[in-house]
C-alpha positions as CSV (number, residue, x, y, z in Angstrom):
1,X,0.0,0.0,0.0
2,X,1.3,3.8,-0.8
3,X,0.8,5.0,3.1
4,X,1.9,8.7,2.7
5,X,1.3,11.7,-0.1
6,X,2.1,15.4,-0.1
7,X,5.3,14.9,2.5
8,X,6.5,18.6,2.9
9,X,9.6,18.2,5.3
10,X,11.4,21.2,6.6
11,X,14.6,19.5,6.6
12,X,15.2,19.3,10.5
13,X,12.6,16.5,11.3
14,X,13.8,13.4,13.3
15,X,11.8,11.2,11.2
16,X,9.7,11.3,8.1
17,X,6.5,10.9,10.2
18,X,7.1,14.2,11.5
19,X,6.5,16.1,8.3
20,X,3.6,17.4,6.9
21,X,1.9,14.8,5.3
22,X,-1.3,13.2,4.2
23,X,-2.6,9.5,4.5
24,X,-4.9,9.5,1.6
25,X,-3.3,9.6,-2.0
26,X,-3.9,9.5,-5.9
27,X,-1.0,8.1,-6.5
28,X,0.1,4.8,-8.0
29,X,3.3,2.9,-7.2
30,X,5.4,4.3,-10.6
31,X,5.3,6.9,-8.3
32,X,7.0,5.6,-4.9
33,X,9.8,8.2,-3.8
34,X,13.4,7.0,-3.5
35,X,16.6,8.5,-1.6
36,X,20.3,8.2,-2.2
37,X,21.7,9.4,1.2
38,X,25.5,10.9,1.8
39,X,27.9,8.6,2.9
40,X,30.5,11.5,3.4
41,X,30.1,14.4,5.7
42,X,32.4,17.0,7.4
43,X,32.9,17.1,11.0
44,X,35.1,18.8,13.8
45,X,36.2,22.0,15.6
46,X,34.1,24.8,13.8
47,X,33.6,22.8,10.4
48,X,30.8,23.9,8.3
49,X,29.0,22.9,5.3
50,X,32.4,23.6,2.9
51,X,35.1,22.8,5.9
52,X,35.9,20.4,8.2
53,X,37.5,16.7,8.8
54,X,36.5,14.3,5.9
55,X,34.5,11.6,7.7
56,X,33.0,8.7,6.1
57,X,30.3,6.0,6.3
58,X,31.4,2.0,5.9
59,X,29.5,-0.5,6.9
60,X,27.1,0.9,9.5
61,X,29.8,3.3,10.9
62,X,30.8,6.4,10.4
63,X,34.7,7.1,10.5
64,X,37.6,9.3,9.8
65,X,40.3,9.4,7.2
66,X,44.1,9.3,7.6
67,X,46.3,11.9,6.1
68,X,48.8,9.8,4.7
69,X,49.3,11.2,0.9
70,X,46.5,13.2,1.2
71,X,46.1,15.8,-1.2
72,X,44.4,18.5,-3.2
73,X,43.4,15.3,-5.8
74,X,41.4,13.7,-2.7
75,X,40.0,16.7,-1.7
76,X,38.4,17.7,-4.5
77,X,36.6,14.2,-4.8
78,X,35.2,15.2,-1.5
79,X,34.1,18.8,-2.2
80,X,32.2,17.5,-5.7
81,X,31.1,15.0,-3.7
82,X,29.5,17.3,-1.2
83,X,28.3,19.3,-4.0
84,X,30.8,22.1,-4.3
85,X,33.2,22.8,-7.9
86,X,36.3,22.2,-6.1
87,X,38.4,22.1,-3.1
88,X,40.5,25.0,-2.1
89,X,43.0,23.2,0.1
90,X,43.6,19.6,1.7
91,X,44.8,20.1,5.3
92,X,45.9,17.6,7.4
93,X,47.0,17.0,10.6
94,X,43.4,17.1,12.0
95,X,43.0,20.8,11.8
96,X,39.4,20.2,12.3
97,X,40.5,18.9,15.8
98,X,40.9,15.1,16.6
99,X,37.3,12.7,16.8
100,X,36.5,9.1,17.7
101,X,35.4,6.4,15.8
102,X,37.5,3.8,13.6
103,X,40.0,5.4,10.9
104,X,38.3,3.7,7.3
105,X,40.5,4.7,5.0
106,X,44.8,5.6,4.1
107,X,47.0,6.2,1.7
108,X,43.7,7.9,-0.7
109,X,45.0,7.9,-4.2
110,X,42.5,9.9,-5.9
111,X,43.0,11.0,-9.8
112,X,40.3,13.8,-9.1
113,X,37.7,12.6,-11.5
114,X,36.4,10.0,-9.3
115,X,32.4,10.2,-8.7
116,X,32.8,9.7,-5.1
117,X,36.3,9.1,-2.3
118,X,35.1,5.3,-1.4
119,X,35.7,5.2,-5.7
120,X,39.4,6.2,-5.2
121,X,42.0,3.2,-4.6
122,X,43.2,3.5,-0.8
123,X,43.7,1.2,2.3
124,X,42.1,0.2,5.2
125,X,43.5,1.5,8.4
126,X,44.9,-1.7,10.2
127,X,48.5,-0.6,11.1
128,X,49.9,2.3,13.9
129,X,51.2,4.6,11.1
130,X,47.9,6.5,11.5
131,X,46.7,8.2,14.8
132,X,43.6,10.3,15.9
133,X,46.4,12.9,15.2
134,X,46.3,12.6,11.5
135,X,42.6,13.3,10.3
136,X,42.5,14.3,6.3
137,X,40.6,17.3,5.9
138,X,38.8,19.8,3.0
139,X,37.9,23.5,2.1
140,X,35.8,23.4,-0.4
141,X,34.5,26.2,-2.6
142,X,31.5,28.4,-1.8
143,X,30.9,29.8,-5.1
144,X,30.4,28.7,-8.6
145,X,29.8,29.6,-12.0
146,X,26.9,28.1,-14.1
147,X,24.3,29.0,-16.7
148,X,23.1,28.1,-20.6
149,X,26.4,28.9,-21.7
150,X,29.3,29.1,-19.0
151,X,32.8,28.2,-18.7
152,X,35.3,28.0,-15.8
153,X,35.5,31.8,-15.6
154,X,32.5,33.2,-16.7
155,X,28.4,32.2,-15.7
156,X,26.1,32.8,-13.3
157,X,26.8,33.1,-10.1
158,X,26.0,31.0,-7.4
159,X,26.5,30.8,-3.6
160,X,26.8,28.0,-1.0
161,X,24.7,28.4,2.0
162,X,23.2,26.8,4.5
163,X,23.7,23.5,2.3
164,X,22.1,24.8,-0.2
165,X,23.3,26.4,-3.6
166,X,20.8,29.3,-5.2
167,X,22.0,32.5,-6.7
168,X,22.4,36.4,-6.4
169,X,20.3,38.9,-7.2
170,X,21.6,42.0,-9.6
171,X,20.3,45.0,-7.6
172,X,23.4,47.0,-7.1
173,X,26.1,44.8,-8.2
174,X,28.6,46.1,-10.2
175,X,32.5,45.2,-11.1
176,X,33.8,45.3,-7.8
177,X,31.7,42.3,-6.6
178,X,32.2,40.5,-10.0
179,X,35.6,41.3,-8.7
180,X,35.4,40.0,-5.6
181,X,34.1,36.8,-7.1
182,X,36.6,35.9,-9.6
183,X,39.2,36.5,-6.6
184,X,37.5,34.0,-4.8
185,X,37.6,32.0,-8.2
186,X,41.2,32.5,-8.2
187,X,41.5,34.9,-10.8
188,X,42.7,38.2,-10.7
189,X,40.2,40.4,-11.5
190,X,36.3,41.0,-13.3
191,X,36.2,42.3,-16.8
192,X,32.6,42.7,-16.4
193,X,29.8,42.0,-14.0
194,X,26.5,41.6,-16.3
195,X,23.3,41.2,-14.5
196,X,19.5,40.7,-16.2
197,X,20.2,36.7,-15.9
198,X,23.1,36.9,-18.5
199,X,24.0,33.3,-18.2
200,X,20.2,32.0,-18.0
201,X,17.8,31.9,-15.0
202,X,19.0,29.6,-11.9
């Protein structure tokens, strides 16, 4: 039997049950709602949606990632993986502060292409070269260009908050936020900073 319609979750519920929701439906089963849930997540001292220690979920558990060749490669797995363009940096040496759990993964060899870290070859953790000491960890981009026609430094602009991606409105910007943007970007300056949905509506 289809047992729920019209869900409307705010996003902070403990379980689906305590959304809005209705009992009776129209529906038919072609229409049964599916989820694919994150089995990465960023934890740690002050981490945020774009920063923090790169933990991961194996096997019922949730656990950490050694640091051992960790790099810029592996960190940008996790950022696209999180839903940002790219990482800005892959610090280690648990500068998101040390956790508990099990340590899942070593020696991360990601190419950067990889769909997702558990993709990327790597090691358990069953030796002593890796302490609570040595947590892998991202920054990952809050901005992003995209649109109808865009390339890596030109499009629509778009903003990470809160989780979510959405875009900025045009009132009053002018070239020294496009400036401010393609710094972030890591370019050195705006040529222009065109508003009126220039790249396509987001």
């Amino acid at each position: 039997p289809i047992l729920m319609d019209d869900v409307r979750c705010l996003g902070f519920e403990a379980e689906l049950q305590h959304c809005s929701l209705t009992s009776r439906h129209d529906c038919h089963h072609e229409e049964d709602a599916s989820v694919s849930c994150a089995t990465i997540r960023l934890g740690g001292d002050h981490a945020t949606n774009s920063q923090g220690r790169v933990e991961v979920f194996q096997n019922g558990v949730w656990g950490t990632v050694c640091d051992n060749d960790w790099d810029i490669s592996d960190a940008t797995v996790v950022c696209r993986q999180l839903g940002s363009p790219h990482a800005l940096s892959a610090p280690g040496r648990a500068a998101y502060g040390q956790g508990t759990g099990p340590i899942l993964m070593d020696d991360v060899q990601c190419c950067g292409s990889e769909a997702k870290l558990q993709d990327c070859p790597s090691m358990l953790e069953q030796s002593s070269r890796c302490g609570h000491h040595d947590y892998a960890s991202v920054s990952c981009a809050t901005i992003r260009l995209r649109g109808e026609i865009t390339t890596h430094s030109e499009g629509r602009v778009e903003v990470l908050q809160n989780g979510l991606w959405g875009t900025v409105c045009d009132n009053g910007w002018d070239i020294n936020d496009a400036t401010v943007v393609c710094r972030q970007l890591g370019y050195s300056r705006a040529l222009s900073a065109p508003g009126r949905a220039a790249y396509g509506r987001g």
